[in-house]
N, C-alpha and C positions, 0 to 999 in steps of 0.2 A: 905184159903186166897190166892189170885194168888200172881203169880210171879210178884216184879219190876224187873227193869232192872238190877238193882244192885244184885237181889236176882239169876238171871237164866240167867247166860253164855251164854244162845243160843241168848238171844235176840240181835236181830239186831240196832244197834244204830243206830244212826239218824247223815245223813249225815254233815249234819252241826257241829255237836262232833267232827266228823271223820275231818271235814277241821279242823277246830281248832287244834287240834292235830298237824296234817301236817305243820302245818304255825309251831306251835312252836317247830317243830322235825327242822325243813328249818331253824328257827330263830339262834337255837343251832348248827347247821352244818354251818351255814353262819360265825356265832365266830368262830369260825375256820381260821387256814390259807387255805387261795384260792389257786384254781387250780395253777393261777398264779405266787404263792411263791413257793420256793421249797427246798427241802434240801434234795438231793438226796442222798438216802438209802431205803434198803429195811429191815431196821432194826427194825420199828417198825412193819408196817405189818406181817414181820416174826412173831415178838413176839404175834401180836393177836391170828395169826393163832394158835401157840401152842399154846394159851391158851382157845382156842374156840375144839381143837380138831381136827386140821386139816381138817376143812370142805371140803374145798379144794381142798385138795388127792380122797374125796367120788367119783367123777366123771371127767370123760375125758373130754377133752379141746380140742379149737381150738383157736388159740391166732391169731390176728390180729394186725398188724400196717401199719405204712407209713406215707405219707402227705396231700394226698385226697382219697375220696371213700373209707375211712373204715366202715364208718355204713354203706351206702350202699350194698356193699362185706358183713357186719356181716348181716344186713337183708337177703340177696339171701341165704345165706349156712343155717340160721334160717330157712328160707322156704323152703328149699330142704329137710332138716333134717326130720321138722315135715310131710314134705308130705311120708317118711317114716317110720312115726309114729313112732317117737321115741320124747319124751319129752324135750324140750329145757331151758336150762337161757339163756339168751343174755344181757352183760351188753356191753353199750353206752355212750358215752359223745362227748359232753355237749349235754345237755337236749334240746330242741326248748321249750316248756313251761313250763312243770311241771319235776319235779327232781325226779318223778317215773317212767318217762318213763326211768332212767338209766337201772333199773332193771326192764327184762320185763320176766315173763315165760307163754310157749309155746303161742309167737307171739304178747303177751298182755303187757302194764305195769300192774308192779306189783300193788294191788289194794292199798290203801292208807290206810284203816287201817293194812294193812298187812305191808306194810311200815315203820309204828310208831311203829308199834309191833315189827319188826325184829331190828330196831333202838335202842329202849326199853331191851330189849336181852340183845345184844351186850355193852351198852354204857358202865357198870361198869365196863368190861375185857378191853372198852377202854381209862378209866381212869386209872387203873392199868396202861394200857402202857404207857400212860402221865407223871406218878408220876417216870416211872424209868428212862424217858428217858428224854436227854436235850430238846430236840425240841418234843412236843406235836404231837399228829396225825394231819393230815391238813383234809379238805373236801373230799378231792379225796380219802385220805386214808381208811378214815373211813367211805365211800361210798362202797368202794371197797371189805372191808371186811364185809359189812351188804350186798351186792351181792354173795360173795362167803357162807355167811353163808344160806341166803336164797337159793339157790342152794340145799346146800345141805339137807336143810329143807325140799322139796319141795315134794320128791327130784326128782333130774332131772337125764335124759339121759345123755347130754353132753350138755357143756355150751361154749357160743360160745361170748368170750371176745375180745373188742378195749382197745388195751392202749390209755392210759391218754395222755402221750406226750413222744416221745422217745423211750424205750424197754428196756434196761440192768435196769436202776434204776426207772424203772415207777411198782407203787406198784403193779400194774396185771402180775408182772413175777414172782410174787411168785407160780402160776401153773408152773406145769409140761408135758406142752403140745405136744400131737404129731403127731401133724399138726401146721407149723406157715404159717402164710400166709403175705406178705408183697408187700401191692399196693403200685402202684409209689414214689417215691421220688423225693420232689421237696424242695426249701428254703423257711420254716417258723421254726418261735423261734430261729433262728442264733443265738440269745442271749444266747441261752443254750444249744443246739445241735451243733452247728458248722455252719461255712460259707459257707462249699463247701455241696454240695450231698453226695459224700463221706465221710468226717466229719461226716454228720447227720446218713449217714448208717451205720455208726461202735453202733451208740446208738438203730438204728432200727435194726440192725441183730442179738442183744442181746438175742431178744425174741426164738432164734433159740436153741433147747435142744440139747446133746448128741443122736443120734439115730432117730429123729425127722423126718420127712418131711416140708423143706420147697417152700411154694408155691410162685412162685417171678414171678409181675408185670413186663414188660418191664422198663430195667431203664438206667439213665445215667451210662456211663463207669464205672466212678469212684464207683457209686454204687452198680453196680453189680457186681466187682471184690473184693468189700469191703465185699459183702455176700457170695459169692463164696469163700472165703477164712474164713470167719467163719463157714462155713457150711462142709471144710477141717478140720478144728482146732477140731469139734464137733461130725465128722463123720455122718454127718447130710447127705439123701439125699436131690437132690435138682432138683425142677421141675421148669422150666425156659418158659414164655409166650414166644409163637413164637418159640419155641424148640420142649420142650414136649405136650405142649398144647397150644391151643391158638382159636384167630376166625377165622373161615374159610370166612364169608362173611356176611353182613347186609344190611339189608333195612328199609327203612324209612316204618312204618308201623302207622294207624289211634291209636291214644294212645299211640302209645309205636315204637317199633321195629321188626324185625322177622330176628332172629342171629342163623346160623351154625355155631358151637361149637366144635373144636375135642377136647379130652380126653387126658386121660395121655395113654392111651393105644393105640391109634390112632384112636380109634371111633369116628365116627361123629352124632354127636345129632343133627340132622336139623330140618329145620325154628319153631324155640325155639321163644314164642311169651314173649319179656319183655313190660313190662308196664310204661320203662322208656327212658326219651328222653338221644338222647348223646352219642355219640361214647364210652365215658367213661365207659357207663354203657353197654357195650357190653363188654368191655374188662374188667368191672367187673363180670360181669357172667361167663367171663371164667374162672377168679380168685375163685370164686365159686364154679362152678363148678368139678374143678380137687379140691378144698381142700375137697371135699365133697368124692370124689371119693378116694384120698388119706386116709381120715377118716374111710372107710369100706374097705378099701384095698384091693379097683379094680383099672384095668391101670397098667401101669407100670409092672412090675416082678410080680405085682398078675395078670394081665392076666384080661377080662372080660372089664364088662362096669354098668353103672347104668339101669335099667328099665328106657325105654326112655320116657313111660306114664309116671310115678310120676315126672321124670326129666320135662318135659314138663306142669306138671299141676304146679311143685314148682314154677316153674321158673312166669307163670301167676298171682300166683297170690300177687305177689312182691309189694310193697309199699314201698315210700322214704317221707316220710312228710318232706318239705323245701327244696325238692330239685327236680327244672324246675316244680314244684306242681302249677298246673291252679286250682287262687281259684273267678277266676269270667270271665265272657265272656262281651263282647260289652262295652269298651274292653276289651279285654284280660290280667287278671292281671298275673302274673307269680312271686311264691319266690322263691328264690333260695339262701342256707347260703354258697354259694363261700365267701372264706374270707380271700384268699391269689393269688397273682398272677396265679399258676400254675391252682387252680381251676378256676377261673374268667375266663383264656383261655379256659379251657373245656367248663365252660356254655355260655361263647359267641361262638364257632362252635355249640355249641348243638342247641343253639335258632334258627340263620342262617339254620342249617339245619330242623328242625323241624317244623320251624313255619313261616318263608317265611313273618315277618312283613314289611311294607310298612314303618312304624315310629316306633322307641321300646324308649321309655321313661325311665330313672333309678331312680329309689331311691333308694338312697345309706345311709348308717349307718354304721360304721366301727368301728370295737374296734383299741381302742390307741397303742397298741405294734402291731402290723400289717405294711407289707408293703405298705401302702393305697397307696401310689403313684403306686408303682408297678400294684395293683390290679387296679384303675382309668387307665392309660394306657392298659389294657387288655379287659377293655370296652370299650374305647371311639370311636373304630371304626364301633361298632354294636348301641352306643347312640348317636339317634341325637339330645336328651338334657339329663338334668341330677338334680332331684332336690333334695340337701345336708339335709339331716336330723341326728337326734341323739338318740341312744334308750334310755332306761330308766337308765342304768348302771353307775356306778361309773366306767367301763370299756370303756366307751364311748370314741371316739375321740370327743373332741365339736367342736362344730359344725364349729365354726368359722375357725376354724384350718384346717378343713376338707374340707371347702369350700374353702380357699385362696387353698388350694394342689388343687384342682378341676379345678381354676380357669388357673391355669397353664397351664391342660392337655387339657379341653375343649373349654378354653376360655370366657370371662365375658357373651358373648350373650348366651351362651348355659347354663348357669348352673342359677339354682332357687335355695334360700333355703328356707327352712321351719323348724324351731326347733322342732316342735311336728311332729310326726309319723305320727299320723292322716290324721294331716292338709299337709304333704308334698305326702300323696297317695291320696291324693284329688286332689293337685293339679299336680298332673302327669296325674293324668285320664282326665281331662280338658285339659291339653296342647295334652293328646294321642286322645281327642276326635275331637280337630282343625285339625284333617287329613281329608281334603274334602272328599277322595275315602275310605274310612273306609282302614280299616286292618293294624290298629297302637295297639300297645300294649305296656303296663307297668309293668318293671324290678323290682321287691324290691331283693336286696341283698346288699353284704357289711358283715353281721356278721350272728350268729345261733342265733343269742339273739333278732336282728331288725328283719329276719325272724318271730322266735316265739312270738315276739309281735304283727309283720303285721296277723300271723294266729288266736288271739285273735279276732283283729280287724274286720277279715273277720268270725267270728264264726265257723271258726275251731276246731276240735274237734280229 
């Protein structure tokens, strides 16, 4: 008698099982507290970990934080890594569509029923931790720890971690990482980090170990005296952009950029071709770069440098989905998930320099605890209109509220709204197509979440 499906393990189910599955692993992580709540402790995490075995410990790390360009920064060092063959995790957040790309190994999200399955594992050790503890695991937590588990499942080389928000009490410091790496510091979540730069760096310099290297972005004063002094307290060293390393020069190049790079050792890795627009993202290659280098222990007191072919092939073949991502020409649509003043500055110089439009059109979608006014003033000098929309989320700012702030900064003649997604990228591409001399183009940003619905929209994949 042949095998059913039920009867023989090998067989492959049928995608549609496999969504199903997924939807109701999301529906169960959704009852959860959200990113957004929090109750800062790493006591539950702690406790999964021992009881899963310390996954965790299996493999080296490279911990990431800051305010912008952390997935960005955790993609480059993922592509550097595997182009030295060596096997990667990389966990991310927030998601742009699916809640698998959190966990991705070597360069992929993780597959979805591999997903349900490591979810499936895990869930009874994290109801154990629910039952002892006053406060339940939240999303992130238990996100976090079905990534550290899958890791070590996998198992990987070295996994290469973003915190969630913050660094001393964000559940991904439970590694033991040695290498941190920390891109700019700028003001978001003030509500829980603090209101200066400084404030927020005492929670982002957390992620820095005893004996560690860490990798540090150019930052305001207060910040970088804030980590200079934990990285004292830790006996940490510490490689500083524009010190130890940094960009030596760029150019605007067709797709991307072509960046000289020096090292922590003082080598220079010239015209490094990235495939992404924005000053930012040059100064995240560097960022990359030396953690990558700091991780094989060249530069610096080890002396030496990377192979400048694999350095050269990693660096190519880099990808940022939602971010300055052209997903349509005539005209030219562009997302981008800026979704705080500091990065909204970065992608409006990025656009100016990159793309030379004639008219650039916004649509905007912003989550409610954000500085949207902030962020609106950091566009309004690159949009010559702007049409107000709202994504799908219960995190939504609506719309109405979004738009009277709009109206403020742009003024009544310049702004449109539209509630639905759709219908307000529709109607940006008609007002970007009223530019007599062509070469007008249409902004979507505002949030990760109106991004990965616009990339739905556009049948991105």
């Amino acid at each position: 008698m042949s095998d059913t499906p039920e009867q023989n393990p090998y067989t492959v189910r049928p995608s549609e099982d496999i969504d199903d599955d997924l939807r109701a692993v999301e529906a169960e992580l959704s009852g959860r507290w959200p990113e957004t709540k929090l109750e800062p402790s790493l006591t539950r995490i702690d406790e999964l970990m021992d009881i899963l075995g310390q996954p965790h410990r299996s493999y080296p790390s490279i911990h990431i934080t800051g305010t912008n360009g952390k997935t960005s920064t955790a993609r480059m060092i993922e592509q550097l890594l595997m182009t030295f063959e060596l096997r990667t995790g990389r966990y991310t957040s927030p998601h742009v569509e699916s809640v698998t790309e959190r966990i991705s190994l070597d360069g992929a999200p993780i597959a979805g029923d591999r997903f349900v399955e490591t979810y499936r594992d895990i869930d009874p050790y994290v109801r154990m931790v629910d039952e002892r503890q006053p406060v339940p695991m939240s999303f992130f937590e238990v996100l976090t720890g079905m990534a550290y588990a899958a890791f070590a499942d996998a198992p990987v080389d070295v996994a290469v971690v973003e915190v969630g928000m913050g660094g001393s009490w964000d559940a991904t410091n439970v590694i033991d990482a040695a290498v941190s790496v920390i891109t700019p510091i700028g003001l978001d979540h003030t509500d829980r980090l603090g209101s200066t730069t400084g404030e927020i760096a005492v929670e982002k310099s957390g992620i820095i170990k005893p004996g560690a290297t860490a990798v540090v972005a150019q930052q305001p004063l207060d910040a970088a005296e804030t980590i200079l002094r934990r990285a004292v307290e830790v006996d940490a060293t510490v490689a500083r952009e524009g010190m130890e390393f940094g960009v030596i020069r760029r150019e605007v190049a067709v797709g991307g950029q072509l960046v000289t790079l020096r090292g922590l050792g003082g080598h220079e890795y010239e015209d490094l071709f990235v495939p992404l627009h924005g000053p930012h993202q040059a100064h995240n290659a560097a960022l990359a770069l030396a953690a990558v280098e700091a991780f094989f222990g060249v530069g610096g007191a080890g002396g030496g440098n990377l192979d400048e072919d694999k350095v050269r092939q990693g660096f190519s073949g880099v990808s940022s989905p939602g971010r300055l991502e052209v997903v349509r020409r005539s005209p030219t649509v562009i997302l981008d998930a800026a979704h705080n003043p500091h990065g909204a500055r970065a992608t409006a110089a990025a656009i100016g320099e990159a793309f030379g439009f004639t008219k650039l059109v916004g649509v905007v979608g912003t989550s409610g605890d954000k500085d949207v006014s902030g962020l609106l003033e950091a566009f309004e000098p690159v949009l010559a209109e702007v049409v107000i929309t709202q994504n799908s989320t219960h995190r939504a700012m609506p719309v109405d509220e979004l738009a009277a702030l709009a109206v403020e900064i742009f003024g009544e003649d310049r702004v449109q709204v539209e509630p639905r997604l759709d219908d307000a990228i529709e109607a940006a591409v008609t007002l970007a197509e009223e530019e007599d001399l062509g070469g007008a183009g249409v902004l979507v940003t505002g949030s990760v979440i109106t991004v990965g619905e616009a990339r739905l929209l556009f049948g991105r994949k």
